[in-house]
C-alpha positions in Angstrom: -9.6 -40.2 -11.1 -6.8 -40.6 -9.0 -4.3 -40.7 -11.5 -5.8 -37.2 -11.9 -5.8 -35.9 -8.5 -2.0 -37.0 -8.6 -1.6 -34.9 -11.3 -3.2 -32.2 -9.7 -1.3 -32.7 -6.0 1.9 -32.5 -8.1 1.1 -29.3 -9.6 0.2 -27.3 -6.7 3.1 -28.4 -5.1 5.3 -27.5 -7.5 3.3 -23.9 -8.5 4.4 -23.5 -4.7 7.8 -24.3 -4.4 8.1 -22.6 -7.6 7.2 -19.1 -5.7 9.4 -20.1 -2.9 11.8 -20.3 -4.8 11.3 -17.2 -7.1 10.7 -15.1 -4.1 13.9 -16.1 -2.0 15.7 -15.9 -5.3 15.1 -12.7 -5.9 15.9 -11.4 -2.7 18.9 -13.2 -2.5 19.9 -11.8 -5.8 19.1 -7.9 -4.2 21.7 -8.9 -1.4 24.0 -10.0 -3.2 24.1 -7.0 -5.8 24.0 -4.7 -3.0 25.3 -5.9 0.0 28.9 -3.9 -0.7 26.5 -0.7 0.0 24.3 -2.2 2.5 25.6 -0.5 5.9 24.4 0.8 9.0 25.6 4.4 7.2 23.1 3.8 4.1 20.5 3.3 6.3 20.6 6.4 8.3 22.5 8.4 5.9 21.1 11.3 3.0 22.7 11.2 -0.3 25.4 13.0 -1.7 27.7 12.6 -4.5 27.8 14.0 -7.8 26.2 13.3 -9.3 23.8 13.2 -5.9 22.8 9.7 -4.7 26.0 7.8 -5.8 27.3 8.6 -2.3 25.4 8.5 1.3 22.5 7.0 2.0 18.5 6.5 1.9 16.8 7.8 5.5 15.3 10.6 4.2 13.6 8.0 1.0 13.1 5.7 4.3 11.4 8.1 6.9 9.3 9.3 3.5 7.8 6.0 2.4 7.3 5.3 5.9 5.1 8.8 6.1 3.3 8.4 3.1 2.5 4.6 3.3 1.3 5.5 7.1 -0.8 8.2 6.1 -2.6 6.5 2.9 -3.5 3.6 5.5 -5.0 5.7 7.9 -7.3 7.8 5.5 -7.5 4.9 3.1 -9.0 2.1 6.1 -10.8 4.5 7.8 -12.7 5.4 4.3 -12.4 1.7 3.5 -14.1 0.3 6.8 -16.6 3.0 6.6 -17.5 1.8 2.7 -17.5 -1.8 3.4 -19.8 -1.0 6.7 -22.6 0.9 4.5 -22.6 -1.8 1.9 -23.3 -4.7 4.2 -25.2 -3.3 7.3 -26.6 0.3 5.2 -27.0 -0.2 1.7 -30.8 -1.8 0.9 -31.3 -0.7 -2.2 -30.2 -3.7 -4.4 -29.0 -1.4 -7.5 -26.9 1.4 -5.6 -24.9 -1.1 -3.9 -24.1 -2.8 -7.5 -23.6 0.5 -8.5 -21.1 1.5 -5.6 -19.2 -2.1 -6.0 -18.9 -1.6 -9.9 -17.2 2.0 -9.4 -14.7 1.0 -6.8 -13.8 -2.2 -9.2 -13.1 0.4 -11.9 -11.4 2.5 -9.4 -9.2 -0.4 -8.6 -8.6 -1.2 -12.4 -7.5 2.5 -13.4 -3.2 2.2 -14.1 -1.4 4.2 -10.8 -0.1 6.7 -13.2 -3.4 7.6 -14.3 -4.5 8.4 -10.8 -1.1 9.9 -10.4 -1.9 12.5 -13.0 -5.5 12.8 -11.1 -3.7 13.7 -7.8 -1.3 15.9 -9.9 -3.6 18.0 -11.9 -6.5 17.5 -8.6 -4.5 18.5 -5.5 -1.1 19.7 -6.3 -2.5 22.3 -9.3 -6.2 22.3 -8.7 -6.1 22.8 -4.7 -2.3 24.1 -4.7 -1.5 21.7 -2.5 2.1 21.7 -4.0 4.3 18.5 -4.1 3.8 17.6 -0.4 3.5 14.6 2.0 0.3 15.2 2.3 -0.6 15.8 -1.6 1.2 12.3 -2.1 -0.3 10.6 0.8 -4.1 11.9 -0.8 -3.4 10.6 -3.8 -2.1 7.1 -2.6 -5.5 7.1 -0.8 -7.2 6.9 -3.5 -5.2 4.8 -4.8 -5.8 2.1 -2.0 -9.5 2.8 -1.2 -11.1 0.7 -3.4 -8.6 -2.5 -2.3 -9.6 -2.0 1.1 -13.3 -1.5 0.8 -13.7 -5.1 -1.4 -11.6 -6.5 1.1 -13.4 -5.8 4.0 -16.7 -6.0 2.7 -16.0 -9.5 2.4 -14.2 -10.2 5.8 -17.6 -8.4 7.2 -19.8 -10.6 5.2 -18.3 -13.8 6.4 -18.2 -12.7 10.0 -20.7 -14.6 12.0 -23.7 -12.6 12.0 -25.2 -14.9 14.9 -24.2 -12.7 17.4 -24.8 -9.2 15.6 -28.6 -10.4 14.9 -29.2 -11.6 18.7 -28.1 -8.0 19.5 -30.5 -6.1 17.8 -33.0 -8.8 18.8 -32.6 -7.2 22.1 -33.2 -3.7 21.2 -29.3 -3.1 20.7 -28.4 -0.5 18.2 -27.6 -1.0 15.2 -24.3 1.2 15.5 -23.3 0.1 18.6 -23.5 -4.0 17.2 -21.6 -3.0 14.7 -18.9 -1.3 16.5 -18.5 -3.7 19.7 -19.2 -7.2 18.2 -18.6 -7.1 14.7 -15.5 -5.0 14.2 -13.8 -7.1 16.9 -14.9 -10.6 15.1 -13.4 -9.4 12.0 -10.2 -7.6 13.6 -8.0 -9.7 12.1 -9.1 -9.6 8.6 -9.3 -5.8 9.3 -5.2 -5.3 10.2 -4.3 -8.0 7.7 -6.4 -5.4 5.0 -4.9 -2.6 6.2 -1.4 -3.8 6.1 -1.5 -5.0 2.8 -2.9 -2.1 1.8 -0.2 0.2 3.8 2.8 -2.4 1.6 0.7 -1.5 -1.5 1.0 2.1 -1.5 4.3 2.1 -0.1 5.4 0.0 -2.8 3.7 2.5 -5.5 6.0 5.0 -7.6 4.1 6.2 -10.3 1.3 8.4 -7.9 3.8 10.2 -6.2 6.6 11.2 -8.4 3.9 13.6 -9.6 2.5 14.9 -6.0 5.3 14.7 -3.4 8.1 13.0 -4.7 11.2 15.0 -5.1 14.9 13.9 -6.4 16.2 15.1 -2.8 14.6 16.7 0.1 15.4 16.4 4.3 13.0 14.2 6.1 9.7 16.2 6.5 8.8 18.1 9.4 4.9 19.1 8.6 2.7 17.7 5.9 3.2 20.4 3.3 7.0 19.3 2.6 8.1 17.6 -0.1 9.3 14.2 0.5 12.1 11.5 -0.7 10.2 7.7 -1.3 12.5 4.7 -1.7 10.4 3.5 -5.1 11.2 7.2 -6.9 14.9 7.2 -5.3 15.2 3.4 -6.9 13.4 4.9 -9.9 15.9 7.8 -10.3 19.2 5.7 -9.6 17.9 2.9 -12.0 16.7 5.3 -14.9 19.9 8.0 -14.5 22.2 5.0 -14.4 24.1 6.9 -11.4 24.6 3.7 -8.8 23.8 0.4 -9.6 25.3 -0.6 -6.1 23.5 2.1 -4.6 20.1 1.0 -6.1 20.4 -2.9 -5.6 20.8 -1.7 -2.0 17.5 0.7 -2.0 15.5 -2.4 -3.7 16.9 -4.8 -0.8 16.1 -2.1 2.1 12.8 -1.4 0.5 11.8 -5.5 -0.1 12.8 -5.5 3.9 10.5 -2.8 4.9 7.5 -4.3 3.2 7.9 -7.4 4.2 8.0 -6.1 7.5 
């Protein structure tokens, strides 16, 4: 047995400092291949160049991921908290809520292109929404939904319910429980959620090179413009073979971002 439980201890710590090691490798690798580029000018630069974005910077692609990744969090926690609240305080009837937690497990399973093409075909054809902010930020959103909902119907389920059950002992609403005792228990799974959610879809190329991506555009001034995102300006670089430099230095400023 403990020659076992050795074997075990010696495992996990090396599956750890495996991932240390993988992660800081990799960003030290990013740095070096782009730190020649790497300047306070790429940062608040646009691109130019011919061809366009081996010259200049990213701050449009910045200010757009930014937007979009913003926006998707927003709509996606407030539909995510809203989910996760009707399944654990709500939802009674033992085969809807299987049925609701099945569908948003298939949601989460669908490949990002696939709902790309969804938020293509959906919003940008179907409601003429163009490619926009806010046609790329929709389509993140559903993208992220089904994350966020699991995730917080669990943080909501291991809250202490002590607390919410002596309210409505007392003739407290149901409602008002919910919103003064146990979103502010669960805060901190809430905003760890959200943020992880808000990296994910910032993170995400496929959705929105088909609903508000664009090879170059200014930062966006209303939520109908089309928008530059550090993952399609990496993607475009990388696939066009245009800046090598130029891209190793978007992958390090976008690593940066969501680790932030």
């Amino acid at each position: 047995m403990k020659i076992k439980d050795n074997l075990f201890k010696y495992w996990v710590v090396l599956s750890g400092i495996t991932i240390i090691f993988l992660t800081f490798g990799i960003f030290i690798f990013l740095l070096v291949k782009g730190i020649n580029v790497i300047s306070f000018e790429f940062i608040m630069d646009s691109p130019k160049g011919i061809p366009l974005g081996t010259e200049g910077g990213i701050f449009p692609a910045i200010v757009g991921s930014l937007l979009s990744g913003a926006l998707s969090g927003l709509m996606g926690g407030i539909l995510g908290l809203c989910t996760a609240i009707y399944l654990v305080f709500y939802c009674y009837n033992k085969r809807l809520k299987k049925a609701i937690i099945m569908f948003l497990q298939c949601l989460a399973g669908i490949p990002s292109i696939v709902i790309g093409m969804f938020g293509y075909t959906f919003m940008v054809v179907g409601l003429d929404l163009k490619r926009s902010l806010i046609s790329a930020s929709l389509t993140l959103t559903t993208m992220i939904v089904p994350f966020i909902s699991i995730k917080l119907k669990k943080a909501l389920e291991e809250t202490s319910k002590n607390q919410f059950i002596s309210s409505l002992s007392l003739g407290v609403s149901k409602s008002y429980s919910i919103i003064h005792l146990v979103i502010p228990n669960a805060l901190g799974s809430i905003m760890t959620s959200l943020g992880l959610s808000i990296v994910f879809a910032m993170g995400a190329t496929a959705p929105i090179m088909l609903t508000g991506a664009v090879i170059i555009a200014s930062s966006p001034t209303s939520l109908t413009d089309p928008i530059m995102a550090l993952p399609y300006h990496l993607y475009v670089l990388v696939n066009e073979g245009l800046s090598l430099e130029n891209a190793y230095g978007t992958a390090f400023v976008l690593i940066i971002l969501l680790l932030i």
